[in-house]
VOZAGU-633262 format. One line per 5 residues: for each residue x negated, y negated, z negated of N, C-alpha, C, CB. Coordinates in nm, 2 decimals, padded with zeros to 4 digits, m for minus. Atoms other than C-alpha are relative to their C-alpha. Glycine has a CB too. Layout:
N
X:Y:Z:X:Y:Z:X:Y:Z:X:Y:Z | ...
//
This chain:
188
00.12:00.04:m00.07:00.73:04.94:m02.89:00.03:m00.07:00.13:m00.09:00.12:00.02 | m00.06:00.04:m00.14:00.92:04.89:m02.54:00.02:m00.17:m00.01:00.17:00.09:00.03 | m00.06:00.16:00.04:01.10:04.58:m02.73:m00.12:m00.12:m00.02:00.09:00.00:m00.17 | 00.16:00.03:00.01:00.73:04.43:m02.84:m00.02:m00.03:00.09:m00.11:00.08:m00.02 | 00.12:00.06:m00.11:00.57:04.42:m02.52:00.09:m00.06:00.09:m00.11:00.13:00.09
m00.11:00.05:m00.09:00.90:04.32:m02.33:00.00:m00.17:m00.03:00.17:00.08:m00.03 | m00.04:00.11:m00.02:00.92:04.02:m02.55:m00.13:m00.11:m00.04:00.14:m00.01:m00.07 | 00.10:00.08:m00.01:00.54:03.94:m02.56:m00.04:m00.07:00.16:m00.11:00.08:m00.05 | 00.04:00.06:m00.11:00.50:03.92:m02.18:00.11:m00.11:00.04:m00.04:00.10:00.10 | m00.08:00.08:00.01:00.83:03.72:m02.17:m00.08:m00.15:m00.07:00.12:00.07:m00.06
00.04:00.09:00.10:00.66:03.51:m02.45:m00.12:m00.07:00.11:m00.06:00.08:m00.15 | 00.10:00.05:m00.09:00.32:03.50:m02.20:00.02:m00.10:00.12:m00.05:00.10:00.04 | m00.06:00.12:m00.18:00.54:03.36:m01.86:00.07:m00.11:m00.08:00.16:00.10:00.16 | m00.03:00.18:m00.02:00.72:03.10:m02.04:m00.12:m00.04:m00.04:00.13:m00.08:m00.11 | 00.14:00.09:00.03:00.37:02.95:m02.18:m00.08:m00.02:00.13:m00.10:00.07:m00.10
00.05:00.04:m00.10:00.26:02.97:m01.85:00.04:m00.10:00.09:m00.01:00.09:00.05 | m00.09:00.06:m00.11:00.57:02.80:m01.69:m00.08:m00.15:m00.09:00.23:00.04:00.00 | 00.03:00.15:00.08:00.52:02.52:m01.95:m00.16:m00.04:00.01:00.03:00.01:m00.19 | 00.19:00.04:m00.03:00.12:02.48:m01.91:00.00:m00.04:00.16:m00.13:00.18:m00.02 | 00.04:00.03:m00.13:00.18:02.47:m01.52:00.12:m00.12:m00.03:00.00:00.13:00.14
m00.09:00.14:00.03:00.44:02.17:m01.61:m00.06:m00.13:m00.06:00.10:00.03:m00.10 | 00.09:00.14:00.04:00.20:01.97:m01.81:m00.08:m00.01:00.06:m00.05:m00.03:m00.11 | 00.10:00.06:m00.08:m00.06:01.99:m01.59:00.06:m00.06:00.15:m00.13:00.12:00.01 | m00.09:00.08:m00.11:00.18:01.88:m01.29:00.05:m00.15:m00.05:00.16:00.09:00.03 | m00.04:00.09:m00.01:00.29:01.61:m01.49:m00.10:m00.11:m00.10:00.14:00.02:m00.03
00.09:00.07:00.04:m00.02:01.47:m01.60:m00.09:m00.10:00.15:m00.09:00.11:m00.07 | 00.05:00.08:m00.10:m00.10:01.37:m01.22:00.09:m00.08:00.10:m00.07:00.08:00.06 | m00.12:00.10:m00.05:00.22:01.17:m01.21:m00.08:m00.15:00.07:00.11:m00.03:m00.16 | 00.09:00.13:00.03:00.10:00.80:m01.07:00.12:m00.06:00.00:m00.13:m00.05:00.12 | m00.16:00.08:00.02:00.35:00.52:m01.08:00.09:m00.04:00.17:m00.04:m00.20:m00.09
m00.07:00.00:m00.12:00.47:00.59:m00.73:00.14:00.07:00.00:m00.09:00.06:00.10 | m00.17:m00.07:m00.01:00.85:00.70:m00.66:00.00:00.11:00.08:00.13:m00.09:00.06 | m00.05:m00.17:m00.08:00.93:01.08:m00.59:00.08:m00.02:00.12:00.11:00.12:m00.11 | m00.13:m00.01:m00.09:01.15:01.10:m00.25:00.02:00.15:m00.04:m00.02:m00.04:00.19 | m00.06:m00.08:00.01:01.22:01.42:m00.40:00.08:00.00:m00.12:m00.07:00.08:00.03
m00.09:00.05:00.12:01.39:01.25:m00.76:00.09:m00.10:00.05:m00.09:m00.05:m00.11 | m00.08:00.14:00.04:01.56:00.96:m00.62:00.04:m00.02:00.20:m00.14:m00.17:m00.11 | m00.06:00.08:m00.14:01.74:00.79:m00.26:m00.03:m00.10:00.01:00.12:m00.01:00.01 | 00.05:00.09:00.00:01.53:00.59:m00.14:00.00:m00.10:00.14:m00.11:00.04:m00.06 | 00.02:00.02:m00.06:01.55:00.30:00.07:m00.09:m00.15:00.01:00.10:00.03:00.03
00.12:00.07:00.00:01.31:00.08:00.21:00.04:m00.16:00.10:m00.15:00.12:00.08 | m00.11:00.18:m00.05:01.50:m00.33:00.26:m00.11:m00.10:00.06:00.08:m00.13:m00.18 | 00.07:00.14:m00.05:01.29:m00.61:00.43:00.03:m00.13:00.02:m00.04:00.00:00.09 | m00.02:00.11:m00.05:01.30:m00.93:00.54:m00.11:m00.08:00.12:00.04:m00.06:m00.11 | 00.13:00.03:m00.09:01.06:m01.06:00.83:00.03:m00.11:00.09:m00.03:00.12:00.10
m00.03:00.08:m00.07:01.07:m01.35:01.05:m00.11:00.00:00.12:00.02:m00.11:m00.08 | 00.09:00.01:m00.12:00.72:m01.29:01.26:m00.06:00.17:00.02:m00.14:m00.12:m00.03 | 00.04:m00.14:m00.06:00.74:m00.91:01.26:m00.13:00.06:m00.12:m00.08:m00.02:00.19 | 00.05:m00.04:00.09:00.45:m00.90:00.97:00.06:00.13:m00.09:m00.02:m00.10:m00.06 | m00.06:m00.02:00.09:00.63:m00.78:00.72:00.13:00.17:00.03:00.06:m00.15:m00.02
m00.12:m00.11:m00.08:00.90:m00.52:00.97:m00.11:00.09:00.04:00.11:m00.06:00.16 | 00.08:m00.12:m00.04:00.60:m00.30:01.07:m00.06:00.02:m00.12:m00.11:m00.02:00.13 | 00.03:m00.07:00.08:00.48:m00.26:00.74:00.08:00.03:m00.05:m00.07:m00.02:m00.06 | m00.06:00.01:00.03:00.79:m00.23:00.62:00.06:00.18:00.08:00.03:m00.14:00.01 | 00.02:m00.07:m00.11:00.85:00.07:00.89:m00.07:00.11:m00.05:m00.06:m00.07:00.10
00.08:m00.07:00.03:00.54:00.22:00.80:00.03:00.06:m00.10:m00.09:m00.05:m00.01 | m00.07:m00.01:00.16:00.66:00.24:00.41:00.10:00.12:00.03:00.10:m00.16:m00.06 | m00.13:m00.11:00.00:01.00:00.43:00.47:m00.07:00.11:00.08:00.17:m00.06:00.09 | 00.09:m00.15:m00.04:00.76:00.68:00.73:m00.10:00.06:m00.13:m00.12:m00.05:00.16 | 00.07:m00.02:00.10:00.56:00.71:00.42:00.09:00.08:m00.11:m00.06:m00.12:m00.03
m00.12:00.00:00.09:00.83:00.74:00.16:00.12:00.12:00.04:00.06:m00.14:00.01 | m00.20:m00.09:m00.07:01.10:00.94:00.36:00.12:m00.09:m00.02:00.07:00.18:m00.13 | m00.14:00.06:00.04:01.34:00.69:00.33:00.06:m00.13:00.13:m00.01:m00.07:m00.18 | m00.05:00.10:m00.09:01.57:00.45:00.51:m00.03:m00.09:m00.01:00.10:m00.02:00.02 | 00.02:00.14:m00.08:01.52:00.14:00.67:00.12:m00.07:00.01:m00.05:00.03:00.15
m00.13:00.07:m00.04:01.73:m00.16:00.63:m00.06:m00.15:00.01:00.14:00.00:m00.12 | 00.07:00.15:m00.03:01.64:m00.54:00.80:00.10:m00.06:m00.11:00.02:m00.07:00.20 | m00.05:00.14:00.02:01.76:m00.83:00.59:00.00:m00.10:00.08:m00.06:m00.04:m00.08 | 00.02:00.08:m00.15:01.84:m01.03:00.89:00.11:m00.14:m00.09:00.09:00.12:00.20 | m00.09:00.19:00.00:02.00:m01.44:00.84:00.10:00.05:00.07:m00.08:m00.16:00.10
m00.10:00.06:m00.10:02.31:m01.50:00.97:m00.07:m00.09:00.13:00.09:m00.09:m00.08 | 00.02:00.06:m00.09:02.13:m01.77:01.17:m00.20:00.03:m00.01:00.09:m00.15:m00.01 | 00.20:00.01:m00.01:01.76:m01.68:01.28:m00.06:m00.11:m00.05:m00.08:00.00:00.17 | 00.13:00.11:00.00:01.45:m01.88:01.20:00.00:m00.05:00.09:m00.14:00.04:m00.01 | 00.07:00.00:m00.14:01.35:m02.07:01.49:m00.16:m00.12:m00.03:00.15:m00.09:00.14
00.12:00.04:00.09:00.97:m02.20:01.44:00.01:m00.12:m00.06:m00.13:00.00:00.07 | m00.05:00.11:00.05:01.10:m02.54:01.38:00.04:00.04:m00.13:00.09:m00.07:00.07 | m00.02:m00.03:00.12:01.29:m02.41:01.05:m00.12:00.06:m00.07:00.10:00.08:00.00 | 00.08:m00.09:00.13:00.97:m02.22:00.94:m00.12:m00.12:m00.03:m00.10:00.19:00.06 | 00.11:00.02:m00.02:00.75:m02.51:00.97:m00.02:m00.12:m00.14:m00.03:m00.04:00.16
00.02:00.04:00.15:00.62:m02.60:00.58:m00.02:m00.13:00.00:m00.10:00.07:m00.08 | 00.04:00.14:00.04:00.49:m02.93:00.65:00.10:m00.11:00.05:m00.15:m00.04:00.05 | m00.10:00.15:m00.06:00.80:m03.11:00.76:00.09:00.03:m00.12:00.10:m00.01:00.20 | m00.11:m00.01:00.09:01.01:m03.17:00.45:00.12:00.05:00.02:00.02:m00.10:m00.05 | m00.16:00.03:m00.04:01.33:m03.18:00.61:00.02:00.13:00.09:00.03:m00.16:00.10
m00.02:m00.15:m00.07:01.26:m02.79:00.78:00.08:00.09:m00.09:m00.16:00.08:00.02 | m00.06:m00.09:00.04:01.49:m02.53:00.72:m00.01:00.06:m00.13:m00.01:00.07:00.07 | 00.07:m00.05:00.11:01.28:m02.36:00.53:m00.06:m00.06:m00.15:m00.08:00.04:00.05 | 00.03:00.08:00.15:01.14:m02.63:00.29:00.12:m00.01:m00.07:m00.05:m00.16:00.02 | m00.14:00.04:00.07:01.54:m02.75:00.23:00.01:00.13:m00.12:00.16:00.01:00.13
m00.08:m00.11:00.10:01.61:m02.38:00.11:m00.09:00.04:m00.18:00.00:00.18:00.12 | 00.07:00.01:00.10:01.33:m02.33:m00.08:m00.02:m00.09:m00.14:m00.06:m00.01:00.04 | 00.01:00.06:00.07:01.32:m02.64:m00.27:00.10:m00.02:m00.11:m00.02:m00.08:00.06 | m00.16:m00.03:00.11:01.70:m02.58:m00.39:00.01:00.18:m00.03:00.20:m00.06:00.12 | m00.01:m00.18:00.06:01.70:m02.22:m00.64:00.12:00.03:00.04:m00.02:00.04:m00.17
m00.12:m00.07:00.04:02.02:m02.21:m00.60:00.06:00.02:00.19:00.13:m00.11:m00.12 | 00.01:m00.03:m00.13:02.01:m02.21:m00.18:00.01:00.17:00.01:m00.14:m00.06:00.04 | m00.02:m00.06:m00.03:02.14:m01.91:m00.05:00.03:00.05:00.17:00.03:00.00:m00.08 | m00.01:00.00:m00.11:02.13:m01.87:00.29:00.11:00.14:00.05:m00.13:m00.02:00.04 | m00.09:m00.11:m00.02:02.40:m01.61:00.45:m00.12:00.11:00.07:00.14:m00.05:00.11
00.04:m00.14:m00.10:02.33:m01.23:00.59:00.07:m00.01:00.10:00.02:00.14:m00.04 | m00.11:m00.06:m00.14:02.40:m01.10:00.91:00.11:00.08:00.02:m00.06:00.06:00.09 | m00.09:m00.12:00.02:02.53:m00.81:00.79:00.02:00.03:m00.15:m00.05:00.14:00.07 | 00.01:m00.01:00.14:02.62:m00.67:00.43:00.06:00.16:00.00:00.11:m00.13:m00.08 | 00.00:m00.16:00.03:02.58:m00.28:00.48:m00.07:00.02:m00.01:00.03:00.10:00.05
00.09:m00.04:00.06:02.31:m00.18:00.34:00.02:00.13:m00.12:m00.05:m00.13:m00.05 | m00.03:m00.14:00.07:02.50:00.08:00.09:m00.08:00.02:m00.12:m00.04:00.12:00.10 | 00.13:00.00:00.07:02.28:00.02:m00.16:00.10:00.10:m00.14:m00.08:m00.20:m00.03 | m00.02:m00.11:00.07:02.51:00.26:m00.38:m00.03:00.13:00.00:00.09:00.00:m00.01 | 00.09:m00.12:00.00:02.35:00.56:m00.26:m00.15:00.01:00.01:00.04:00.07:00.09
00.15:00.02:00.07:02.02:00.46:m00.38:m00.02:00.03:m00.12:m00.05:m00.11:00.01 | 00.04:00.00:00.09:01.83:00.51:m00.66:m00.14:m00.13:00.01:m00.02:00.14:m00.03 | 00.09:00.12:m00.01:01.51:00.30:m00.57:00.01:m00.08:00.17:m00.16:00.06:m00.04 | 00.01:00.10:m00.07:01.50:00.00:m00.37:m00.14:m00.04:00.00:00.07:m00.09:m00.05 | 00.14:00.08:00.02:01.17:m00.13:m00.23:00.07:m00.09:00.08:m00.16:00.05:00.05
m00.04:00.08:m00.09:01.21:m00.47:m00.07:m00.13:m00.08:00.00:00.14:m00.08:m00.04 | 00.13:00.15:m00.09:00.94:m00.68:00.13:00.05:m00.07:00.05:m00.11:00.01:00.14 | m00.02:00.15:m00.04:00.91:m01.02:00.24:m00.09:m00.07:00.02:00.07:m00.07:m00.08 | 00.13:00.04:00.04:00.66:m01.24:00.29:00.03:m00.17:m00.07:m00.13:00.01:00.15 | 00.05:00.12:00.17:00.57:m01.51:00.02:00.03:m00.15:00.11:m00.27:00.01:m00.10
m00.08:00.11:00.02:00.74:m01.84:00.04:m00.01:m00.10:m00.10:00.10:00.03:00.00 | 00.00:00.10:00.15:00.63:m02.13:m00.16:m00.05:00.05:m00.12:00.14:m00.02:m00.06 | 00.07:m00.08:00.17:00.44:m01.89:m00.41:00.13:00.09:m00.06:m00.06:m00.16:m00.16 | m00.14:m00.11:00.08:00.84:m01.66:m00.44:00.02:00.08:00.11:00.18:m00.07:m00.06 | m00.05:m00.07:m00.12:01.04:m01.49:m00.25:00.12:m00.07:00.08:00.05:00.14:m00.04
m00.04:00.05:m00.09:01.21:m01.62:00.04:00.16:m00.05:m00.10:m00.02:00.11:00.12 | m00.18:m00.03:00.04:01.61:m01.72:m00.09:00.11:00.10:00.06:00.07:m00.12:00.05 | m00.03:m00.15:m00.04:01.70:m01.47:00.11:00.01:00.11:m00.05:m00.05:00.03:00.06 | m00.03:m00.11:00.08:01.64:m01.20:m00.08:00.12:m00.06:m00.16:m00.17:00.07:m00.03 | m00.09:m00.03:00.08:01.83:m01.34:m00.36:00.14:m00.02:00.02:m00.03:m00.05:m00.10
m00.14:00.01:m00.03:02.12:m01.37:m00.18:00.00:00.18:00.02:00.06:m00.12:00.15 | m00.02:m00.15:m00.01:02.07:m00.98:m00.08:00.02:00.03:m00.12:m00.12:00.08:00.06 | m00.02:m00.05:00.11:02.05:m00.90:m00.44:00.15:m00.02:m00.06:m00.09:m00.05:m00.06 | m00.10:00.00:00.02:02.34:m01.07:m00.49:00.09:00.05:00.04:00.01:m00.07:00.00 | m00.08:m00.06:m00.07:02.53:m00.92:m00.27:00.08:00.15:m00.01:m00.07:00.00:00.10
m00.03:m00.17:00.04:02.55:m00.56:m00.40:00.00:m00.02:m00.14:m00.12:00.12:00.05 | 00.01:m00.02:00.12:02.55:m00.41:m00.74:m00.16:00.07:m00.03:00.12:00.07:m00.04 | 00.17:m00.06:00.06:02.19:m00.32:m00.85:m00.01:00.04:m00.16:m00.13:m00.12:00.03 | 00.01:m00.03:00.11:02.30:m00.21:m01.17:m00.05:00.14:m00.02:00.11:m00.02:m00.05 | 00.06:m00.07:00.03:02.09:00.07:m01.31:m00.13:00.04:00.14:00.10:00.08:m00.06
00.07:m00.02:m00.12:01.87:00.05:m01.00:m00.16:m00.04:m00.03:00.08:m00.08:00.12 | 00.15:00.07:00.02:01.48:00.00:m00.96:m00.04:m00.05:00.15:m00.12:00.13:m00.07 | 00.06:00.06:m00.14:01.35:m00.22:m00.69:m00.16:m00.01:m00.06:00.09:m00.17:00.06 | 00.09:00.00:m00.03:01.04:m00.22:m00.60:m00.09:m00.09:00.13:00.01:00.11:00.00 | 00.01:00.10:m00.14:00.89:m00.54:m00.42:m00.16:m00.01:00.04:00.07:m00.19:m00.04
00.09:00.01:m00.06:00.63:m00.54:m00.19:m00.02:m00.16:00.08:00.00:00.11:00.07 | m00.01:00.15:m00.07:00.50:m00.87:00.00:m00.12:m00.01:00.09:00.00:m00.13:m00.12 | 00.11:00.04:m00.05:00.28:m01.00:00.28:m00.01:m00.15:m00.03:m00.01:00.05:00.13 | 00.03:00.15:00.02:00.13:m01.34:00.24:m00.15:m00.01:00.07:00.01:m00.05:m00.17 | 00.15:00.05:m00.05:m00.18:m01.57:00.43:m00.07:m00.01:m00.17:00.01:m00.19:00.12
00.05:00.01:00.15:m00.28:m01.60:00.05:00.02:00.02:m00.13:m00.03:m00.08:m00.02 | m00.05:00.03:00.11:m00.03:m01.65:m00.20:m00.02:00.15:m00.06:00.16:m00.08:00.01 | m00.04:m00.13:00.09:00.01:m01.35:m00.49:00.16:m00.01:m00.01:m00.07:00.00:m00.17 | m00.14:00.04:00.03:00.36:m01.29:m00.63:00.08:m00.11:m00.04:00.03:00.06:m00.07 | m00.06:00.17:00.06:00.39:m01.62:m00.82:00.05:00.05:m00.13:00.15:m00.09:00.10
m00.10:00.00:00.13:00.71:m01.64:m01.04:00.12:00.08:00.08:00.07:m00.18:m00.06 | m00.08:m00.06:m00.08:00.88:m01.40:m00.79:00.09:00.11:m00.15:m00.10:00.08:00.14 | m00.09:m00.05:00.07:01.00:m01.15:m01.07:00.11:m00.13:m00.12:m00.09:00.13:m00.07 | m00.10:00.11:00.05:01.18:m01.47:m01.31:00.08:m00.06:00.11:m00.07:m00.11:m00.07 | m00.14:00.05:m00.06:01.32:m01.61:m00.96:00.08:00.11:00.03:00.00:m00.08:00.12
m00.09:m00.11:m00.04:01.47:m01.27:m00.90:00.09:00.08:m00.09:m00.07:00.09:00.07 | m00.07:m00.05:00.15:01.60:m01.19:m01.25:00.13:00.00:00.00:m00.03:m00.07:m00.11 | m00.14:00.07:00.05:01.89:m01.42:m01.21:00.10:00.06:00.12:m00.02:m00.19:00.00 | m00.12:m00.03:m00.11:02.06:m01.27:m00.93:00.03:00.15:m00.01:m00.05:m00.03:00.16 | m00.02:m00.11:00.04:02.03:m00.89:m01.07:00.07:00.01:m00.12:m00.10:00.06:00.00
m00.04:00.01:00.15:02.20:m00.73:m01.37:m00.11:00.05:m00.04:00.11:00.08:m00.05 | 00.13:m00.01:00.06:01.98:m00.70:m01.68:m00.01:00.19:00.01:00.00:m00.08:m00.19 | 00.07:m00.20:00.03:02.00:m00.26:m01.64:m00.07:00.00:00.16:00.19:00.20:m00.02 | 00.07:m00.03:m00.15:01.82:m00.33:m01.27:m00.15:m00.02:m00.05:00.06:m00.12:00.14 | 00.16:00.05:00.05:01.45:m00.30:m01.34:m00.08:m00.07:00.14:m00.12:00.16:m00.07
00.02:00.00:m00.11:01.28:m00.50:m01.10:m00.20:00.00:00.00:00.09:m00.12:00.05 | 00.13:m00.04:00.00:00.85:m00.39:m01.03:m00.05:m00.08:00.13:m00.02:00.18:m00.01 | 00.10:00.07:m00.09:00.59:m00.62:m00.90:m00.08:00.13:00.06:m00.09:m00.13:m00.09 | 00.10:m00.10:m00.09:00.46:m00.38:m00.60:m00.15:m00.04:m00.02:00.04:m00.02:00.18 | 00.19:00.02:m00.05:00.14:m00.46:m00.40:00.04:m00.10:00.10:m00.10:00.15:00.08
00.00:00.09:m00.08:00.07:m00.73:m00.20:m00.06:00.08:00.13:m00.07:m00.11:m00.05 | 00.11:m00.12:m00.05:00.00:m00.52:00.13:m00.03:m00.08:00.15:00.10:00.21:00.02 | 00.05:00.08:m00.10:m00.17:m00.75:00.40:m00.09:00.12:00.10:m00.10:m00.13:m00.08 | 00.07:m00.14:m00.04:m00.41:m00.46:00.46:m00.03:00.11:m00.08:m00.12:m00.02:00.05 | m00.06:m00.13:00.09:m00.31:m00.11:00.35:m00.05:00.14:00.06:00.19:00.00:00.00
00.03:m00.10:m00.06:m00.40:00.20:00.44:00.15:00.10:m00.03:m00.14:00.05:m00.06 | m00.04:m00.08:00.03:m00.15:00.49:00.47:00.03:00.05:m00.21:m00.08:00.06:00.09 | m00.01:m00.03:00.14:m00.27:00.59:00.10:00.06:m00.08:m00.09:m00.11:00.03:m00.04 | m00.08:00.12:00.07:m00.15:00.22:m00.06:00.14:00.05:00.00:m00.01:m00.16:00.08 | m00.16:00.00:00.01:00.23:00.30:00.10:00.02:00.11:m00.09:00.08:00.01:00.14
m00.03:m00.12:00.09:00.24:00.65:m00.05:00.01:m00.02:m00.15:m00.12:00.10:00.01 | m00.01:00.01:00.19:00.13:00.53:m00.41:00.05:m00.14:m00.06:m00.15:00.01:m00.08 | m00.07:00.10:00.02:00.37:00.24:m00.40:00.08:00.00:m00.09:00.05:m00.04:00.09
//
């Protein structure tokens, strides 16, 4: 009789363990655990947009902070879209433009997810980032891109960024986060 009731209420707590498991993992959203994965939070910024939300994100997230900085700064002349012959048009207009980093620690092997912002360029992402990508291995890795922009959406940003990852890197069109609240970065 001892044996019976020993291995009904045993029988009762695991069904309980498992019932409080599916209802935990029914209010999964598609945001990244900082308690499953190492997470760091990459940017790129040229007027500071993009570095304070960027900022905000990793305070949100729990995770580190890394600038994507040029070798050689912007200076407003290079950012300025309507002169053909600007920095910025040149890079853009050639895919295969890579412009150098400043630095190339970033460590991106003790990650699991990657978010990276930037803001929108031409309707993509800056060349800059796909020289960052290039730069490391992002094999089995998930990035996660966020973006500010005066208007644009993502574009063709995940196909221009394909080509500079391997195919086991998944890469997830974020949010466009111009104006965000706290709750946007959380469920990023």
């Amino acid at each position: 009789m001892k044996k019976r009731f020993s291995l009904l209420l045993l029988s009762l707590i695991l069904l309980a363990g498992c019932n409080n498991n599916l209802s935990n993992s029914s209010q999964t959203t598609n945001s990244v655990s900082t308690s499953e994965s190492n997470i760091l939070v990459a940017y790129f910024s040229v007027t500071g947009n993009t570095k304070k939300l960027a900022e905000e994100l990793a305070k949100a997230k729990g995770a580190d902070l890394y600038e994507i900085a040029p070798k050689i700064p912007y200076s407003d002349a290079d950012l300025n879209w309507m002169d053909k012959n600007s920095r910025s048009t040149v890079e853009m207009k050639d895919k295969s433009s890579r412009p150098q980093l400043a630095n190339h620690d970033a460590h991106i092997e003790d990650y699991d997810v990657i978010y990276i912002g930037y803001p929108v360029w031409w309707y993509t992402a800056p060349t800059i980032i796909n020289t960052f990508l290039e730069s490391y291995d992002f094999s089995n890795k998930k990035v996660v891109l966020f973006i500010t922009s005066g208007g644009s959406s993502f574009g063709n940003v995940i196909k221009d960024l394909r080509v500079s990852v391997p195919s086991s890197c998944e890469i997830i069109e974020g949010k466009k986060l111009n104006n965000y609240t706290k709750e946007d970065l959380i469920n990023l």
